[in-house]
N, C-alpha and C positions, 0 to 999 in steps of 0.2 A: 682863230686857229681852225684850221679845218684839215679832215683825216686824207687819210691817201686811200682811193679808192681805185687810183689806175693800176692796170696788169698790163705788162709786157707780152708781148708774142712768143718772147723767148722763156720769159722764167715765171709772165704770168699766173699760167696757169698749173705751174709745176706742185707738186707737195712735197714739204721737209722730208728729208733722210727720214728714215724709222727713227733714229738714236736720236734724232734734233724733238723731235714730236714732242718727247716728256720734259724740254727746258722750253719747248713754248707755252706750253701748258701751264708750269710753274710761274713763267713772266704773268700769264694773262690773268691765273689764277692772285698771283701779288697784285697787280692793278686792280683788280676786283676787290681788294680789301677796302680801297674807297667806297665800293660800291655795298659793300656790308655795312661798315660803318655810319653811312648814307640814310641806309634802313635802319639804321641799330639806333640810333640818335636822333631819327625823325618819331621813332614810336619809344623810344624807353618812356619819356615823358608823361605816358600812360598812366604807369602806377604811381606817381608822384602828384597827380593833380587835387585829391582831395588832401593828403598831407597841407601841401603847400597851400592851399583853401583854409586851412586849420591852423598851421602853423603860424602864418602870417593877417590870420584871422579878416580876411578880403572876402568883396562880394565877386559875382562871377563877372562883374565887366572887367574887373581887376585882372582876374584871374585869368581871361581870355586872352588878355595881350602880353601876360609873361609866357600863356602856352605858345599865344604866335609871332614874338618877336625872333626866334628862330628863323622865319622866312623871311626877318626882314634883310636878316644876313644872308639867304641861299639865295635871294633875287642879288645882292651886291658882289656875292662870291661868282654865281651863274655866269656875271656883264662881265664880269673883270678876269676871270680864271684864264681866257681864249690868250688875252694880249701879254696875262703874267707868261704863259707857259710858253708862248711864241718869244719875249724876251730873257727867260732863262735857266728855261726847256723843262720839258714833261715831269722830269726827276723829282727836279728843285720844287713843282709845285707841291708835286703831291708831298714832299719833307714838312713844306708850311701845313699842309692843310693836315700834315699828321699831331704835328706842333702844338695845330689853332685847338685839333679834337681834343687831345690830352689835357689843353690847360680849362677848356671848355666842362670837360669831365669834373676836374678836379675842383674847378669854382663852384660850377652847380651843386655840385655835392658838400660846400663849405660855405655857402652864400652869409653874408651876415645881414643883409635887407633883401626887401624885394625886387629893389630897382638894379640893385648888385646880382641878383637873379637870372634879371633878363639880361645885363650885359651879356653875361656866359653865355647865356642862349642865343644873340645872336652871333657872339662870336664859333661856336660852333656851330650855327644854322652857314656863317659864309665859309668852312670848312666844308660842308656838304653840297653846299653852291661850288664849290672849285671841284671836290669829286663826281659832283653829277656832269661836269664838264669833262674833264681831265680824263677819268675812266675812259669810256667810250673812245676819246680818240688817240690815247697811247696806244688799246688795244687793236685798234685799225692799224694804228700804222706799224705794226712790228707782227699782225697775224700775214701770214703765208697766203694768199687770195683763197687757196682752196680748200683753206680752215677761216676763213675770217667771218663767215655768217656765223658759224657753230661757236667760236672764239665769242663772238660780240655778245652772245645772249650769256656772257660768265658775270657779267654786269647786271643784267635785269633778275640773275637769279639770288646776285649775293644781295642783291636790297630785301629781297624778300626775305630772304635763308636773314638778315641782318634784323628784319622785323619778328621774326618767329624765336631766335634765340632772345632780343631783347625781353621779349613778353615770358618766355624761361626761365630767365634770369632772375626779371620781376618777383614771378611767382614764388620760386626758390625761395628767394630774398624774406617775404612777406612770412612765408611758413617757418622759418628760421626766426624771426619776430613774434611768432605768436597768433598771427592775422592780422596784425598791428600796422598799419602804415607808418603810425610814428612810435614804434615798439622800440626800443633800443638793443642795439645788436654793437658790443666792444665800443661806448662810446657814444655811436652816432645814431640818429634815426634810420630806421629801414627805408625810408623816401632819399635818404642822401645818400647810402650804399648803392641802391640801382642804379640813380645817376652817377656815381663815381666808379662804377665797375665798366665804364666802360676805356680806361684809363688804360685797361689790357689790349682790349683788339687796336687800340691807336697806337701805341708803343710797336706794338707787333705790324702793323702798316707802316710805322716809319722806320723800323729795322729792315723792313723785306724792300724796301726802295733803297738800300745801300745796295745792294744785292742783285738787281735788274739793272738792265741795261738802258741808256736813253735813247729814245725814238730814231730811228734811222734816217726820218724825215728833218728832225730839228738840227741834228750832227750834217747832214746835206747844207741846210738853210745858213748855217756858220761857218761852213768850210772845212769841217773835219770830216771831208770824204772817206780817209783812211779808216776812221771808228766806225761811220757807215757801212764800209763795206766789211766789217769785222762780224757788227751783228746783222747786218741782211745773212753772213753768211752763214750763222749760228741761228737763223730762225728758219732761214730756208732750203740750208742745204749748200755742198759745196760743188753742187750739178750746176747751182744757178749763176748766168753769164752776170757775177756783181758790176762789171763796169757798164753795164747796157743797165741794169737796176738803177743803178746811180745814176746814170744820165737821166732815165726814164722820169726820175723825181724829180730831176731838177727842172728839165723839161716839164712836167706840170705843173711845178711852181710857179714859175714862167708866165704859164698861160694862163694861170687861174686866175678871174675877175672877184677882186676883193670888194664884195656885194655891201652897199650901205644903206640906212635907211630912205633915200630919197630913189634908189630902185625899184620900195617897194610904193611909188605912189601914182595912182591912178585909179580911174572907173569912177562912179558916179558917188562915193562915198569915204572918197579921198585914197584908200587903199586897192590893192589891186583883188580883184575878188577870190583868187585862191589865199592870197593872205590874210582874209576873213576867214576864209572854210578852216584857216589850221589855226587860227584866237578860237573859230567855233568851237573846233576838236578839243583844246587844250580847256577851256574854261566850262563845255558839257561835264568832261572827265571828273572836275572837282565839285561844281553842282549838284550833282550827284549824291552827294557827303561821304565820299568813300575814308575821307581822313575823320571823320566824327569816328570814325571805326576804331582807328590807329593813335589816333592821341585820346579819347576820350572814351572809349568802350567799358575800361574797368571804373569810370566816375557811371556812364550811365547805366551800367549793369547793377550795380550800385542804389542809382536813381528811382529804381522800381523795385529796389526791396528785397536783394538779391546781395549777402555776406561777402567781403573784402575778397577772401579765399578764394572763393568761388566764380569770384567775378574777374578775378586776376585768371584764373583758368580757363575761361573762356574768352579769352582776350589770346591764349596762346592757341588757343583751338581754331579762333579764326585766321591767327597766320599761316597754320600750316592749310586751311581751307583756299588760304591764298597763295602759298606756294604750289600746290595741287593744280589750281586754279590757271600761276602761270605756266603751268607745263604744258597744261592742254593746249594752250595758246601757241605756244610755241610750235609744237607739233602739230596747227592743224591751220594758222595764218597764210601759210605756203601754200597751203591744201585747198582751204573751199574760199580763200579770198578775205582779205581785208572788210569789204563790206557785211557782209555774211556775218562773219563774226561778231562784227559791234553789231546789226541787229539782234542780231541773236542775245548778245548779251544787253542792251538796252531795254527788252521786252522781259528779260528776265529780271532784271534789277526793278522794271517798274514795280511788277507783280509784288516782290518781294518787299520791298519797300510801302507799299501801298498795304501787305498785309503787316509788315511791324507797326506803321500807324494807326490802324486797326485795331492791334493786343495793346500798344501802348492809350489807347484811349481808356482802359479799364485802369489805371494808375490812378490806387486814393491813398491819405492820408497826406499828412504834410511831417517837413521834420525828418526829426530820422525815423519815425512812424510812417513809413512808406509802402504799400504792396502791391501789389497784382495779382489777379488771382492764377491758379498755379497752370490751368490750362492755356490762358494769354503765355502767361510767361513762356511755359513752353516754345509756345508758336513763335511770341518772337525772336528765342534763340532760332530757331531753324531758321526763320523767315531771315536772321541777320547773318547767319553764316551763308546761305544762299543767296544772299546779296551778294556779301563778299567774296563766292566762287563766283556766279554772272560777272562780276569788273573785270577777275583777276583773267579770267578766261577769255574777254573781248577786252574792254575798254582800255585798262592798264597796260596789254603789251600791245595792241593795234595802233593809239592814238601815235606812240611814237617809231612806228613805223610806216606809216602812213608820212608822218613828219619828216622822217629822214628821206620818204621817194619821192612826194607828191606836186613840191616845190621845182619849177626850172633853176637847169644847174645857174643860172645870171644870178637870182636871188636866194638861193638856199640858204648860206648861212645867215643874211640877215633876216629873213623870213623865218628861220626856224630862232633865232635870235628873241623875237618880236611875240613866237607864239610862247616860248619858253616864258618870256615875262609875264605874257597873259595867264599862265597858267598857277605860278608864283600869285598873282596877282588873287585869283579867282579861289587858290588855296587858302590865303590869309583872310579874305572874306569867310568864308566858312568855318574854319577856327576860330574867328574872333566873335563871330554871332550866335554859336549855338551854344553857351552857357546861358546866355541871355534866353533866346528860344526856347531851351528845355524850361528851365525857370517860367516861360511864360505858358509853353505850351508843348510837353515832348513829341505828342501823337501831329500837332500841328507842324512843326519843324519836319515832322518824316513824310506829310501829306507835301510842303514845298521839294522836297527831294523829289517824291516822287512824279510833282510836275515834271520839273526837268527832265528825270528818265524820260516820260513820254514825250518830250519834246523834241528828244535826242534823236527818236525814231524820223518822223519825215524829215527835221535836219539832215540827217544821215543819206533818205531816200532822194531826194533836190539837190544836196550842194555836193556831198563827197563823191569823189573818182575814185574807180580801183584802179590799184595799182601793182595787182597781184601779174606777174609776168614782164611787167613792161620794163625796160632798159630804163635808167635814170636822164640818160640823153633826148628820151622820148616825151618829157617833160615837158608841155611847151604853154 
């Protein structure tokens, strides 16, 4: 599946009516509810993982692969989302993957083994695999060309705005318990509430998709030109010439070469060498440990001797550090360049990273007799919330726009296909190895991190192109 990114001469570059502005907004702002959900399900798991450690009385290799069997489902949802929503349209997916999240909620939050656990988890990990798809290109293809950059970032801010309430929520939850992970609250553990509350925003994502419209592009692709031009007209105005819109798409249908893995091979290491540079982008991004953050921040706040409460609250401090974080990004990518940014933020994340392995090397005792002294401690809060602004700021919104420009238009969707898997891939590596890591060595796991940051930097300087300015045509 790939978005509509052509403009017309005639109606291209027009903007909706005043009065049409606030039902585009509402559509882009409902698609985005994938994209909250996205976030809200990738980090609830948070405060749940020493329960679950407890409950099920498991060591951390156990434990590691019910936090990351979730991605086994977002790589399967990721491959598959393009050809569902192309067979039976943008709508219908997002209905399933409202479906997948609610029952995913509702299991997790009821699990009767461990193994019954992880199902859930990956059955809404491939809920979030068809929203990390599905978002982005309904909201292409129904924004107006002259709202469609500002429209598309409604997506990268509900994953975060999606992580920040989860960790909210958490906290809430935990204080309602008593501080208790497994405090009982009407019944159930406080570990099976967070994950069941999220039973709401899914309901409410599969309500608001009755209610939007389907893609203008997919109602072309089947022949119901007349529905097409119903909502082109309702997104864009009824200034714009619909029968030249509707040709326009169909004519890029048309024309557009359905890219597959065997485009992308060549050059002396089987691949063509920008489709190294975008596996590079994708698999630095998660080297890094920016998700040790997000799935396991209130286990390692925890880890060094630092009270359930307190550590859940620092866990929602860092989201909004990284909502912050993407703003800046947002507003300043356009500005001083793709490049610029991620080093910037590379250089930053080293530092910071390199001083939490530093405080974390003062961690003694063993057990739940754990400490640090209070001045480490300190520093590594800062040092980790300042990590987590440097990502949020470069790494996080640049790697994937970079990804959307960098590739020629022949290979782009398989190419961004290819890095997206990489990236899946390089995720589940890191989730799955640092319970293990911490247990062997916490200060040692943030010194490999911050290899990689430094790594990222002459990577960055040698292989990546900017692409700040340049036409997507100019790709070559």
């Amino acid at each position: 599946m790939t978005s509509t990114n052509q403009a017309s001469a005639s109606g291209g570059g027009s903007s909706p009516h005043p009065e049409h502005l606030g039902h585009v907004i509402f559509i882009t702002a409902a698609a985005a509810m994938g994209g909250f959900l996205f976030g809200y399900d990738s980090s609830v798991i948070n405060g749940a993982v020493e329960a679950i450690r407890s409950r099920f009385d498991i060591g951390s290799e156990a434990l590691a692969q019910v936090i990351a069997a979730a991605l086994i489902g977002c790589a399967i949802g990721a491959a598959t989302a393009g050809r569902i929503a192309d067979r039976i349209g943008r709508i219908r997916c997002m209905q399933i993957a409202a479906v997948l999240f609610t029952a995913s909620a509702l299991g997790s939050a009821l699990p009767f083994a461990l193994w019954d656990l992880a199902v859930w988890r990956v059955i809404g990990g491939f809920a979030i695999g068809m929203a990390s798809v599905i978002g982005p290109a309904y909201i292409a293809e129904v924004s107006p060309p002259a709202y469609r950059g500002r429209l598309a970032s409604f997506q990268q801010a509900a994953i975060v705005i999606g992580i920040a309430v989860s960790q909210l929520v958490n906290w809430g939850i935990l204080n309602l318990a008593g501080g208790d992970q497994r405090g009982e609250i009407a019944g159930l553990e406080a570990w099976q509430w967070m994950l069941g509350v999220m039973v709401v925003p899914a309901v409410l994502y599969g309500a608001l998709s009755f209610v939007i419209p389907e893609s203008p592009r997919f109602l072309v692709s089947v022949g119901r030109t007349a529905d097409a031009k119903k909502v082109l007209g309702e997104v864009e105005g009824t200034k714009v010439d619909l029968d030249a819109r509707v040709h326009e798409i169909e004519l890029a249908m048309q024309s557009e070469h359905k890219s597959t893995f065997k485009d992308l091979l060549g050059g002396r290491f089987g691949l063509l060498p920008i489709v190294w540079v975008g596996i590079g982008l994708s698999v630095f991004q998660q080297l890094v440990g920016i998700n040790v953050i997000f799935y396991y921040s209130s286990s390692l706040w925890q880890s060094v001797g630092i009270d359930p409460t307190s550590s859940f609250f620092y866990s929602f401090t860092t989201s909004i550090i990284n909502i912050i974080g993407t703003v800046i990004a947002m507003v300043f990518v356009d500005r001083i360049g793709r490049r610029p940014l991620a080093l910037i933020g590379s250089a930053g994340m080293a530092v910071s990273l390199g001083v939490c392995a530093w405080a974390f090397s003062y961690k003694s005792g063993t057990g739940s007799n754990i400490s640090i002294p209070d001045t480490q401690g300190t520093i590594a809060l800062i040092a980790a919330h300042s990590f987590v602004l440097f990502f949020a700021l470069s790494w996080g919104v640049v790697v994937w726009v970079l990804l959307g420009e960098m590739f020629p238009n022949r290979i782009r969707a398989a190419a961004l296909g290819v890095a997206a898997a990489a990236q899946w891939i390089a995720n589940w590596l890191i989730t799955v190895t640092f319970p293990t890591l911490s247990d062997w060595n916490l200060s040692g796991a943030y010194v490999i991190y911050t290899f990689f940051a430094l790594l990222s930097i002459p990577f960055v300087l040698k292989w990546v192109p900017e692409t700040k300015g340049k036409a997507l045509e100019e790709m070559g």
